[in-house]
PAGU-766939 format. One record per residue: z, y, x of N, C-alpha, C in turn; residue in three letters. Coordinates in Angstrom, 2 decimals. Each point is the difference from the previous one (the first is absolute). Layout:
<recs>
{{Z; Y; X}; {Z; Y; X}; {Z; Y; X}; 'Ala'},
...
</recs>
This chain:
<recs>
{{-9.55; 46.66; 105.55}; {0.48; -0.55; -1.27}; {1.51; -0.04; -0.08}; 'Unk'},
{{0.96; -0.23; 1.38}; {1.49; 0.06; -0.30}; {0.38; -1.07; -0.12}; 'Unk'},
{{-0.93; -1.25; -0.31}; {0.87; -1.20; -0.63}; {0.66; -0.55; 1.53}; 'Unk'},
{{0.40; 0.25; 0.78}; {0.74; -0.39; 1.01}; {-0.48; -1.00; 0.77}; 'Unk'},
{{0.66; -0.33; 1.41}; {-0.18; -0.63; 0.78}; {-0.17; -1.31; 0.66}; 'Unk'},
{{0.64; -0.64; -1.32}; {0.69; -1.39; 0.36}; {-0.50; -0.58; -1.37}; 'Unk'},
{{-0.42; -1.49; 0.68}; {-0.79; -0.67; -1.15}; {0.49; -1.57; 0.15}; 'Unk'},
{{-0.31; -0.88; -0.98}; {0.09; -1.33; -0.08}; {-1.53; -0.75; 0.28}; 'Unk'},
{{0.48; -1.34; 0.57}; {-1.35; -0.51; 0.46}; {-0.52; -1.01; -1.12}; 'Unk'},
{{-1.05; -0.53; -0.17}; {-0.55; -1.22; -0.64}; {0.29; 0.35; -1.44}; 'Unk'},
{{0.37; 1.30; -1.16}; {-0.50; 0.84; -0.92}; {-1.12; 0.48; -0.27}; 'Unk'},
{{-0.36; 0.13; -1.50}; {-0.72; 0.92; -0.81}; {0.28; 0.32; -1.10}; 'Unk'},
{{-0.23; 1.22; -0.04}; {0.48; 0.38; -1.56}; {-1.51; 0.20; -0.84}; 'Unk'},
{{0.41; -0.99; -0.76}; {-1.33; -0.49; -0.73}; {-0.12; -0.36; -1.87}; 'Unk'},
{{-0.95; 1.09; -0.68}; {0.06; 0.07; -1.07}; {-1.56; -1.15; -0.63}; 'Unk'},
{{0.88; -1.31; -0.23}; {-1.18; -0.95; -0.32}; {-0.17; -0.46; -1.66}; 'Unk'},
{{-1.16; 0.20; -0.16}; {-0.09; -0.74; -1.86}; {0.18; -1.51; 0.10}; 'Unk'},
{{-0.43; -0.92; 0.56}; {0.03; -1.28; 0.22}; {0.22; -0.91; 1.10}; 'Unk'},
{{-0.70; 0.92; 0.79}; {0.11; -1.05; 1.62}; {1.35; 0.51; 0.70}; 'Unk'},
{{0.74; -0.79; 0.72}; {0.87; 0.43; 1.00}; {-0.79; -0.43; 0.73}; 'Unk'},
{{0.42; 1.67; 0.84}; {-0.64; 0.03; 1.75}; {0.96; 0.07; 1.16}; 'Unk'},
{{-0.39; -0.45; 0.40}; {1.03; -0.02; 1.59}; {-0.48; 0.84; 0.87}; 'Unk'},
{{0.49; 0.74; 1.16}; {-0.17; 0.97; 1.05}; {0.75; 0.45; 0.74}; 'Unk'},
{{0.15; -0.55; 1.12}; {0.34; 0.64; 1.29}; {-0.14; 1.48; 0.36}; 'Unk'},
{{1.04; 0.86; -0.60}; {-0.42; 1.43; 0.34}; {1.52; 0.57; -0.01}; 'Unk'},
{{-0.34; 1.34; 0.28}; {1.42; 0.76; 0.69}; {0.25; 0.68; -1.53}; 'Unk'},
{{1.39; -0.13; -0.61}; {0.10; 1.11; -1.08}; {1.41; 0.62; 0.33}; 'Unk'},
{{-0.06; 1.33; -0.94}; {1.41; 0.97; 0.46}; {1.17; -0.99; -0.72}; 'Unk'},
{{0.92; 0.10; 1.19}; {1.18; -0.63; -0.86}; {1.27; 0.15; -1.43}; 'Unk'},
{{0.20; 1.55; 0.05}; {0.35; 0.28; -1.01}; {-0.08; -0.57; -1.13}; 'Unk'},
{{0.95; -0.63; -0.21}; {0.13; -0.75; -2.11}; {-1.09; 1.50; -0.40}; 'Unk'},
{{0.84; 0.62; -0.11}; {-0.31; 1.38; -1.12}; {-1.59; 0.44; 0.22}; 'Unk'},
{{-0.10; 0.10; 1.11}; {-1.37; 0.12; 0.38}; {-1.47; -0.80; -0.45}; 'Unk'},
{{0.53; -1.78; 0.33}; {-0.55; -0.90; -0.66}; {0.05; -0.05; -1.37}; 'Unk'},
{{0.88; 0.26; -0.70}; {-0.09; 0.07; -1.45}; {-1.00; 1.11; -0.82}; 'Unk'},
{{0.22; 1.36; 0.65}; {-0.87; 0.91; -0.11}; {-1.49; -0.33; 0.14}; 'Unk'},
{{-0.58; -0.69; 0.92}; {-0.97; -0.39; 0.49}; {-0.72; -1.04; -1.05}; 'Unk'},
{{0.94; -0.94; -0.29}; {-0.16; -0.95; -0.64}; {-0.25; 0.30; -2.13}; 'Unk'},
{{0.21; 0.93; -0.01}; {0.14; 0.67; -1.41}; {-1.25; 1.14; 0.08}; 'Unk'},
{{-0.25; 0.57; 1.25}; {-1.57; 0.96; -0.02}; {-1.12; -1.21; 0.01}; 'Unk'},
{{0.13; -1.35; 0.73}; {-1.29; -0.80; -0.28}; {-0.06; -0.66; -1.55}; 'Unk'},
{{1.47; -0.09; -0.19}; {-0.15; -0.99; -1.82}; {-0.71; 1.06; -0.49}; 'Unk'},
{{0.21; 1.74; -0.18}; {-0.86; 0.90; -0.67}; {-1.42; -0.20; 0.12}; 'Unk'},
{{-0.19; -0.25; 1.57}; {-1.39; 0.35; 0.22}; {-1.02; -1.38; -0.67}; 'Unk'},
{{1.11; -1.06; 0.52}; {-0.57; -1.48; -1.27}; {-0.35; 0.21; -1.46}; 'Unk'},
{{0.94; 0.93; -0.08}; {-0.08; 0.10; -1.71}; {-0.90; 0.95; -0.31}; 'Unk'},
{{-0.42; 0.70; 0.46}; {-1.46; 1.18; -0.30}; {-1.18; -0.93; 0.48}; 'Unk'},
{{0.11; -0.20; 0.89}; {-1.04; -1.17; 0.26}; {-0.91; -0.94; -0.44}; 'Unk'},
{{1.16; -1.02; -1.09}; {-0.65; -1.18; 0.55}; {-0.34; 0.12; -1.66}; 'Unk'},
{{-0.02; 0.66; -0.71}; {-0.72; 0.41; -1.23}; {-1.44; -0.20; 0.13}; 'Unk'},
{{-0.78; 0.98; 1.59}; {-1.13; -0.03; -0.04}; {-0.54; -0.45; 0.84}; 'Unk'},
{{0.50; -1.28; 0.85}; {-0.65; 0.22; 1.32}; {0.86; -1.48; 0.18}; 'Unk'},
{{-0.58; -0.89; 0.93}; {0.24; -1.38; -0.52}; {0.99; -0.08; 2.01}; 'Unk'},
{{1.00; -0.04; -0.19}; {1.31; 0.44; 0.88}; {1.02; -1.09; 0.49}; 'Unk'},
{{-0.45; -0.58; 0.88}; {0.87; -1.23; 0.72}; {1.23; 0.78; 0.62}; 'Unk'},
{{-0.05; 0.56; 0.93}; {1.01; 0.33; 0.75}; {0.70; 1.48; 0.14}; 'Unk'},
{{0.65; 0.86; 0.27}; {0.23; 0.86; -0.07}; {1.18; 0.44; 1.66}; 'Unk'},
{{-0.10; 0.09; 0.93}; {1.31; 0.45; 1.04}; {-0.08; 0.87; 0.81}; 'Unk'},
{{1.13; 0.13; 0.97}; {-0.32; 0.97; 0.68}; {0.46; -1.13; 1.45}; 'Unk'},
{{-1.14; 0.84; 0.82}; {0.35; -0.55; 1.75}; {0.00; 0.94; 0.93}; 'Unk'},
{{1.34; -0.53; 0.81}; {0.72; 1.07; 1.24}; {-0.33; -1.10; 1.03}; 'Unk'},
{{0.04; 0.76; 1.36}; {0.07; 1.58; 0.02}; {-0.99; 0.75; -0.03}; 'Unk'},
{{-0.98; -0.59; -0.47}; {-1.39; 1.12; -0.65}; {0.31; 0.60; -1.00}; 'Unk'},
{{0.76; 0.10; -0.96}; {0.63; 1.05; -1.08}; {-1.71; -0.38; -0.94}; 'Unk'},
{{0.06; -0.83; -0.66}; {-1.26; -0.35; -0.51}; {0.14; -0.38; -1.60}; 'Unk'},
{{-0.35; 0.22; -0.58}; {0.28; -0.73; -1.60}; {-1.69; -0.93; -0.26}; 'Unk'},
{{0.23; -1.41; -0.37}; {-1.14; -0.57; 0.68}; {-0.19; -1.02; -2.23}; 'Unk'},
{{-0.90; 0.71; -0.22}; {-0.53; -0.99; -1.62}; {-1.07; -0.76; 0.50}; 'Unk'},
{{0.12; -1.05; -0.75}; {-0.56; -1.45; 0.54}; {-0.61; 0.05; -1.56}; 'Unk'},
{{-1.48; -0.12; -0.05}; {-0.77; -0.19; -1.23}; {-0.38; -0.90; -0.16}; 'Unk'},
{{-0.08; -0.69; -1.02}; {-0.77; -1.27; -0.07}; {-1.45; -0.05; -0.39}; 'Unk'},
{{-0.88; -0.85; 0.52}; {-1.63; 0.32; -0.64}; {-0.98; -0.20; 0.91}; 'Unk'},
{{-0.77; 0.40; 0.46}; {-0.87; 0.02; 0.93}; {-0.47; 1.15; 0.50}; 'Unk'},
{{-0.53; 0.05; 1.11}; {-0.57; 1.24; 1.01}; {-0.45; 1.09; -0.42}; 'Unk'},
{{-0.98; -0.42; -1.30}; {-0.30; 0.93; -0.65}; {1.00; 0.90; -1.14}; 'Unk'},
{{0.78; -0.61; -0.79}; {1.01; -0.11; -0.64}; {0.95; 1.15; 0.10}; 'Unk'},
{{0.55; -0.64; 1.53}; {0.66; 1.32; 0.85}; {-0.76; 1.41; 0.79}; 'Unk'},
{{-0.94; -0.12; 0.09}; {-0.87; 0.65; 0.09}; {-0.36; 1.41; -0.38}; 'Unk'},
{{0.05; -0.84; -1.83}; {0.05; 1.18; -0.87}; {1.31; 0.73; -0.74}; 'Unk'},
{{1.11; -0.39; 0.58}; {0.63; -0.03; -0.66}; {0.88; 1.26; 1.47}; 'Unk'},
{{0.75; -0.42; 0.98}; {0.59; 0.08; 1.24}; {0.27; 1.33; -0.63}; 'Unk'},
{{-0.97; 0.87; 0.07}; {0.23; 1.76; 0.28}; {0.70; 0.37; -1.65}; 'Unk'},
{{0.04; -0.49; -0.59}; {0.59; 0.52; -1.51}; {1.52; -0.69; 0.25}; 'Unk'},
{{0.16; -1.17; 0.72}; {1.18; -0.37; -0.29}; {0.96; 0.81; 1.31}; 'Unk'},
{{-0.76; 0.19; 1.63}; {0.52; 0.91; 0.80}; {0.58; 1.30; -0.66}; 'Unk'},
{{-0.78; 0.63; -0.71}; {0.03; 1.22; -0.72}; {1.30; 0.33; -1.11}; 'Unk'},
{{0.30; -1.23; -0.55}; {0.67; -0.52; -1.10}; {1.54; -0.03; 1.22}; 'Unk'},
{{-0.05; -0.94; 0.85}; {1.12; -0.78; 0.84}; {0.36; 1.90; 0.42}; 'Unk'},
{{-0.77; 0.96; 0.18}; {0.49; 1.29; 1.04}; {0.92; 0.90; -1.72}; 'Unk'},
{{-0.70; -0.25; -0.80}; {0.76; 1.07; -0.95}; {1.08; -0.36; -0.50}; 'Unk'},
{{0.63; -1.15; 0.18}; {0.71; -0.92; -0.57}; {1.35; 0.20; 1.55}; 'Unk'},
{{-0.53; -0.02; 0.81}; {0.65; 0.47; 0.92}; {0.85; 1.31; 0.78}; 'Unk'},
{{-1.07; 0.56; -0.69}; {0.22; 1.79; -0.05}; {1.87; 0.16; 0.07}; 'Unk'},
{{0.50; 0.43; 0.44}; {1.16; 0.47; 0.13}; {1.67; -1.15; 0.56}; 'Unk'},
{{-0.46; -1.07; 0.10}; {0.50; -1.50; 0.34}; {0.00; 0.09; 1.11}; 'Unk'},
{{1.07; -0.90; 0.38}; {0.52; -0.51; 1.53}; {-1.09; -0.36; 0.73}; 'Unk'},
{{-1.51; -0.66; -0.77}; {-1.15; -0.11; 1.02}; {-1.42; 0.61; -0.06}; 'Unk'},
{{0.84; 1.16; -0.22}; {-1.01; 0.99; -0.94}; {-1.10; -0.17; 1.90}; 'Unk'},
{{0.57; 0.01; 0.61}; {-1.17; 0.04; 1.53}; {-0.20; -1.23; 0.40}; 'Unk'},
{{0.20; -0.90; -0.94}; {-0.77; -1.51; 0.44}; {-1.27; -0.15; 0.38}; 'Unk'},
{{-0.73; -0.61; 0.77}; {-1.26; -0.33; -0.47}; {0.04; -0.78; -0.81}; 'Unk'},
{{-1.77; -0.08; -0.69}; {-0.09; -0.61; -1.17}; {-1.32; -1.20; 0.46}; 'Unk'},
{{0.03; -1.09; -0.18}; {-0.82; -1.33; 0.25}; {-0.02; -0.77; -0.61}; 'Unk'},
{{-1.83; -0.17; -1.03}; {0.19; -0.56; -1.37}; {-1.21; -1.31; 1.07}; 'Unk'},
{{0.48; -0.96; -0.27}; {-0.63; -1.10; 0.38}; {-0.48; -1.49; -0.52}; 'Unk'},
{{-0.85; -0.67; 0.19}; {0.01; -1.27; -1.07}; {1.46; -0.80; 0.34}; 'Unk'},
{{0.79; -0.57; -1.02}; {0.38; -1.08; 0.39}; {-0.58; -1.23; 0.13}; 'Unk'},
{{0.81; -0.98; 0.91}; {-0.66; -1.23; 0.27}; {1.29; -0.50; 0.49}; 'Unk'},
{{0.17; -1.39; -0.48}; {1.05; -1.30; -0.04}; {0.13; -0.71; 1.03}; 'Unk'},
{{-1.04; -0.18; 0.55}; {0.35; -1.36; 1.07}; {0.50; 0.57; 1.82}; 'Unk'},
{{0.94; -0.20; 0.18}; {0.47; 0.36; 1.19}; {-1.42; 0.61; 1.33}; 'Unk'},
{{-0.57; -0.68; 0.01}; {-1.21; 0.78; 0.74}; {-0.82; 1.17; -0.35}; 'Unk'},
{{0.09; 0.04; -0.95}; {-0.89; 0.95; -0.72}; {1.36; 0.99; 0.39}; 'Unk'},
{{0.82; 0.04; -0.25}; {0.57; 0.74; -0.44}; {0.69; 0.46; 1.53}; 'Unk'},
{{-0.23; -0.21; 1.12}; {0.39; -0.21; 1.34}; {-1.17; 0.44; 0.40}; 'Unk'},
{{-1.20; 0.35; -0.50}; {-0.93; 0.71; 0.12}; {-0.31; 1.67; -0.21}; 'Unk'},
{{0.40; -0.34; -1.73}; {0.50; 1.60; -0.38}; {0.59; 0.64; 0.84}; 'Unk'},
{{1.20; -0.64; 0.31}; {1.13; 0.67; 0.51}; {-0.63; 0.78; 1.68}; 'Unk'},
{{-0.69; -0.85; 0.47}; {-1.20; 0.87; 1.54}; {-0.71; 0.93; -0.24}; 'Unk'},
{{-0.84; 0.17; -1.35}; {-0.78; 0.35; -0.33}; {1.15; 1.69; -0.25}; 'Unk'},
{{1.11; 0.06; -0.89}; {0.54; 0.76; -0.12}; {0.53; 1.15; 1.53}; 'Unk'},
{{0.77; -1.09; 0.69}; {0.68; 0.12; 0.96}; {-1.24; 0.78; 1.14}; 'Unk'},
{{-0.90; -0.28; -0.23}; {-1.13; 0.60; 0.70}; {-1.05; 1.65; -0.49}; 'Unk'},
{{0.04; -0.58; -1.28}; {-0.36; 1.63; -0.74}; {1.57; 0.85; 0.07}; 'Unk'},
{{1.16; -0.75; 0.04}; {1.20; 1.15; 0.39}; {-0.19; 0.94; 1.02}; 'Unk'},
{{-0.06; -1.07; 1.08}; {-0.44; 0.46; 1.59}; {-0.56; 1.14; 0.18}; 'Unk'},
{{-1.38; -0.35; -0.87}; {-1.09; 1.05; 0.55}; {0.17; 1.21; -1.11}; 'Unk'},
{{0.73; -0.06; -0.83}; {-0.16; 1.04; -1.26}; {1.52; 1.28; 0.75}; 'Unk'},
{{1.15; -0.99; 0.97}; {0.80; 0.99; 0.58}; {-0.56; 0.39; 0.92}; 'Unk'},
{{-0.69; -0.49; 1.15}; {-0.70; 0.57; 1.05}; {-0.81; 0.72; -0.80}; 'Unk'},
{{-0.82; 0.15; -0.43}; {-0.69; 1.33; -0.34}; {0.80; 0.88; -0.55}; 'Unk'},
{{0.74; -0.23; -0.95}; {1.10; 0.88; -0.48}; {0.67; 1.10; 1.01}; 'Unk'},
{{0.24; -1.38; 1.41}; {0.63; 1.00; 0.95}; {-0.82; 0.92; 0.47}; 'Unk'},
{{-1.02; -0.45; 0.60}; {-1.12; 0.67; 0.56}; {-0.65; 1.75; -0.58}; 'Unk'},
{{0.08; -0.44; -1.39}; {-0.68; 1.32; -0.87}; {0.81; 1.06; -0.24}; 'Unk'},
{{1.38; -0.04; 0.61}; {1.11; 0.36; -0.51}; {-0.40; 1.53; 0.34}; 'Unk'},
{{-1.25; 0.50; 1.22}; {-0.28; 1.27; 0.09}; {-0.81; 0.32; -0.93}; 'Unk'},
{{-0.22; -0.49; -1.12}; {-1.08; 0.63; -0.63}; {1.24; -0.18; -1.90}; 'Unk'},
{{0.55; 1.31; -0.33}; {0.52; 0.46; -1.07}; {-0.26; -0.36; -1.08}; 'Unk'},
{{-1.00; 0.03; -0.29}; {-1.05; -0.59; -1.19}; {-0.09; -1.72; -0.63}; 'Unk'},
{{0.38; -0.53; 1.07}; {0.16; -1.84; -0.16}; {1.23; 0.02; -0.63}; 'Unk'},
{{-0.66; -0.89; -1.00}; {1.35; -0.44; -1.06}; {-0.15; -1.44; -0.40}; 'Unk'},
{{-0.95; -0.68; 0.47}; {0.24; -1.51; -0.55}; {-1.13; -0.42; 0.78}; 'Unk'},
{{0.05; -1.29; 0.29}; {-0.97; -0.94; 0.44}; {-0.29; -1.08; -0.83}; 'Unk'},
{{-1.24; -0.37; -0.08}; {-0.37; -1.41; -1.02}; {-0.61; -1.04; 0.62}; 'Unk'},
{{0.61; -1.20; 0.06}; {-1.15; -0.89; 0.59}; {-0.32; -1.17; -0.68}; 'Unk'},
{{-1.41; -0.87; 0.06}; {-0.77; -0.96; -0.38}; {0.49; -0.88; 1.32}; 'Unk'},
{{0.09; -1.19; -0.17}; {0.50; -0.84; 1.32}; {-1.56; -0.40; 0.38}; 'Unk'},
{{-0.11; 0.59; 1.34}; {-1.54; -0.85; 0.95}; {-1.50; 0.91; -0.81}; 'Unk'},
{{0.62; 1.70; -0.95}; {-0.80; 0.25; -0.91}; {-0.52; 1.48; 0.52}; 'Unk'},
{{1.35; 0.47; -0.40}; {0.00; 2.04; 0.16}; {1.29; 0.23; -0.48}; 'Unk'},
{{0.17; 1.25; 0.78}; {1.52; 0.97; -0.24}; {-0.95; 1.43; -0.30}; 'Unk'},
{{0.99; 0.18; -0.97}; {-0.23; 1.13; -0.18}; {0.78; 1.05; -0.18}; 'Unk'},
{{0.24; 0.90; 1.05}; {0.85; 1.43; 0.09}; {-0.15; 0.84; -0.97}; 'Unk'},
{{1.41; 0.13; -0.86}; {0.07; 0.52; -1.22}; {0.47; 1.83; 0.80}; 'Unk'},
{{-0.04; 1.04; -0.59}; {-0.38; 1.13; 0.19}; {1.04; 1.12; -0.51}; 'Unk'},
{{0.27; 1.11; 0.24}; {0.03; 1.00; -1.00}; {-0.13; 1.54; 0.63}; 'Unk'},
{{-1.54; 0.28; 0.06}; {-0.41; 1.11; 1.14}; {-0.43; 1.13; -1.71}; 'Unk'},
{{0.65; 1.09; 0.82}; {-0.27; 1.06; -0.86}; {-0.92; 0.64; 0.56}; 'Unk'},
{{-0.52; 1.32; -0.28}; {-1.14; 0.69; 0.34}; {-1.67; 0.06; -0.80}; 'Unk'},
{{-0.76; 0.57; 1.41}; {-1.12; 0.12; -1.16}; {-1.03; -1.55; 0.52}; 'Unk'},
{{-0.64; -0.27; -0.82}; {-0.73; -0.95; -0.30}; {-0.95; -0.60; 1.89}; 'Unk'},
{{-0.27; 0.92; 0.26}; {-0.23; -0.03; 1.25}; {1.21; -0.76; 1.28}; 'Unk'},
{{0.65; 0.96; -0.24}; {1.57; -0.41; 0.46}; {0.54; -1.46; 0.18}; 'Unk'},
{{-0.15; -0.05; -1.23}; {0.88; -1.59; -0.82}; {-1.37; -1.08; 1.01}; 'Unk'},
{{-1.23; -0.18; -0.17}; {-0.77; -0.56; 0.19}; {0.02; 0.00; 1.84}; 'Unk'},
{{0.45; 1.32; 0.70}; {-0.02; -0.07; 1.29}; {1.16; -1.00; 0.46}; 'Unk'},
{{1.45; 0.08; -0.57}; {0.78; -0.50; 0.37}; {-0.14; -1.49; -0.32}; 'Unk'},
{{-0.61; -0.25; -1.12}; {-0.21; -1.67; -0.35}; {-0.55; -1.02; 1.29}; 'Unk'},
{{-1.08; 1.21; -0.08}; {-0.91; -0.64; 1.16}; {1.01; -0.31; 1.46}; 'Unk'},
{{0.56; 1.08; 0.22}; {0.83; -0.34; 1.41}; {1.55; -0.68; 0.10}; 'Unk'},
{{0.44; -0.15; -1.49}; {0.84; -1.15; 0.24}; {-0.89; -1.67; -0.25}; 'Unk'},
{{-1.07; 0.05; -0.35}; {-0.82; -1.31; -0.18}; {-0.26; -0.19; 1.67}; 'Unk'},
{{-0.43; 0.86; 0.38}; {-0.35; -0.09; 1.48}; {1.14; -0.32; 0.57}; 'Unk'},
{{1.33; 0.04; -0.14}; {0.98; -0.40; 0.83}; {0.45; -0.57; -0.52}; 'Unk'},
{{0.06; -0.85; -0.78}; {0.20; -1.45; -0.90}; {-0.65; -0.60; 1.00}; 'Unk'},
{{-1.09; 0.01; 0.20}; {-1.63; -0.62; 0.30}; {0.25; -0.15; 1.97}; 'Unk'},
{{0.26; 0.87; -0.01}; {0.11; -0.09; 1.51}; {1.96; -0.60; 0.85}; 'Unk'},
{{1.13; -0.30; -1.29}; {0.60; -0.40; -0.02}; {0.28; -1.76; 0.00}; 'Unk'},
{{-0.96; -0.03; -0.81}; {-0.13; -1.41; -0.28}; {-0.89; -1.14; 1.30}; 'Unk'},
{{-0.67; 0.65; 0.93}; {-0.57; -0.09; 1.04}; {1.17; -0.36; 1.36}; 'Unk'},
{{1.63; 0.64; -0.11}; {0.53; 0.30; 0.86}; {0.96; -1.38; 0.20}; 'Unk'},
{{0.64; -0.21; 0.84}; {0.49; -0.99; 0.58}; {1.32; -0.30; -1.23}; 'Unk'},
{{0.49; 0.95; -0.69}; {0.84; -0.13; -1.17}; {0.04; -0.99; -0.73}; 'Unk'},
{{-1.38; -0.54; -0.49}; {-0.92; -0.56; -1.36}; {-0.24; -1.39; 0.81}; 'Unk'},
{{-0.25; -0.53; 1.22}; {-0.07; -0.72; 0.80}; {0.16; -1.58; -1.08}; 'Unk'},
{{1.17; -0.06; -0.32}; {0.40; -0.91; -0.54}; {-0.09; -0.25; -2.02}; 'Unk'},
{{-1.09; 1.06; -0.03}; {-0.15; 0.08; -1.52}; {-1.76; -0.79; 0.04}; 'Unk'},
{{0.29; -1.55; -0.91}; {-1.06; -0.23; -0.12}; {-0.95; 0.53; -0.96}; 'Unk'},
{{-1.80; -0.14; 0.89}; {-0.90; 0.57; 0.10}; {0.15; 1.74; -0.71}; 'Unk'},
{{0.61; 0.45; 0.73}; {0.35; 1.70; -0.01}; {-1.15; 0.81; -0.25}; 'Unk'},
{{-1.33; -0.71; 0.82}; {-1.03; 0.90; 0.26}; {-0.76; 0.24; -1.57}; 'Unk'},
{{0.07; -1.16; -0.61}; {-0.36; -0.42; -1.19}; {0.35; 1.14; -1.54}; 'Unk'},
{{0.80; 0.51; 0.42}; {0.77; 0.66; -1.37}; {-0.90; 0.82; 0.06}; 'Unk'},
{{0.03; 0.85; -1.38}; {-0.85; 1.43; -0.22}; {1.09; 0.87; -0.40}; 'Unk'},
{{-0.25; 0.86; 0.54}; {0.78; 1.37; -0.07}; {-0.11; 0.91; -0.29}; 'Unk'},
{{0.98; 0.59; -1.13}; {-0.83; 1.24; -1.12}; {1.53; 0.93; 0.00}; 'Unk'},
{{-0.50; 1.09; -0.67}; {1.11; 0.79; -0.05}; {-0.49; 0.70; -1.29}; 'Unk'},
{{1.35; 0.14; -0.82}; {-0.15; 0.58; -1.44}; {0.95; 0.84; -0.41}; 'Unk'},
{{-0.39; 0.76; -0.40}; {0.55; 1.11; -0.31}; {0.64; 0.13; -1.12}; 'Unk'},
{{1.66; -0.10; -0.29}; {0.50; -0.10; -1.42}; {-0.42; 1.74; -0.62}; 'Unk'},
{{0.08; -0.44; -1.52}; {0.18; 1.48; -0.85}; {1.04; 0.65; 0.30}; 'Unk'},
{{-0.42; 1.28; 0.19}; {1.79; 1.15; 0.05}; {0.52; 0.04; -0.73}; 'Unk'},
</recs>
């Protein structure tokens, strides 16, 4: 990403409709940088919160993460997550965090809850870079998805013939599968539990 080396402690740069949030996280120091940053989330607020009911809006280092906090319930976010991910990437397209990750999550208020999230995150990070690292021999991996304690699912882009595409699915599922078994994952609770799929984007 470039945004440099050196950061300030006990920051967030945070685009909120109502609540102020507090957070302990690493951000780039640059004025100019922060301002930039701070003017791509007011956009992304403002396309937003038209349709989609939008507590929080920031980004967190040093995971390079842009993290929307929805308001509603399980289900709520549920249905909603993949239109607003989708929304947060085009909106991003060509921007200083155009390679952020993107993490649409419920918000929740009360210091525990929210000291919860924050594990829950910090833990699907974990395991979404370790595999990241891991797959790095296989060309075709372009994204990972995960359900927390649910399923990940290895996003794709295998060309060839129909046969082909279906052989390779199968044998990066198998080494997902036989990855997640390995002393790596050790510390990812109930690991064994997830289901593991692999999908194949359109060319």
């Amino acid at each position: 990403m470039g945004l440099g080396s050196t950061f300030l402690f006990n920051q967030t740069i945070i685009s909120s409709t109502n609540e102020e949030v507090k957070d302990s996280e690493l951000i780039p120091s640059s004025d100019e940088t922060n301002k930039e940053i701070s003017r791509i989330l007011q956009k992304i607020k403002a396309e937003l919160q038209p349709n989609y009911n939008i507590a929080v809006i920031k980004t967190k280092y040093p995971s390079n993460t842009i993290v929307v906090e929805v308001k509603g319930s399980q289900k709520y976010l549920t249905s909603v997550e993949k239109d607003i991910e989708n929304s947060v990437k085009k909106l991003i397209e060509g921007t200083i965090l155009n390679e952020h990750l993107i993490s649409v999550t419920k918000y929740v208020s009360s210091f525990k809850e929210r000291e919860r999230l924050n594990e829950i995150h910090s833990e699907l990070l974990a395991k979404t870079e370790t595999l990241l690292k891991e797959l790095q021999v296989f060309d075709e991996v372009i994204d990972i998805k995960s359900q927390y304690q649910k399923s990940i699912t290895i996003e794709t882009k295998i060309k060839g013939t129909d046969q082909y595409v279906q052989s390779k699915m199968k044998e990066i599922e198998k080494e997902v599968k036989e990855l997640l078994n390995t002393q790596k994952f050790n510390s990812i609770s109930k690991i064994q539990g997830y289901d593991v799929s692999v999908k194949n984007v359109d060319n």
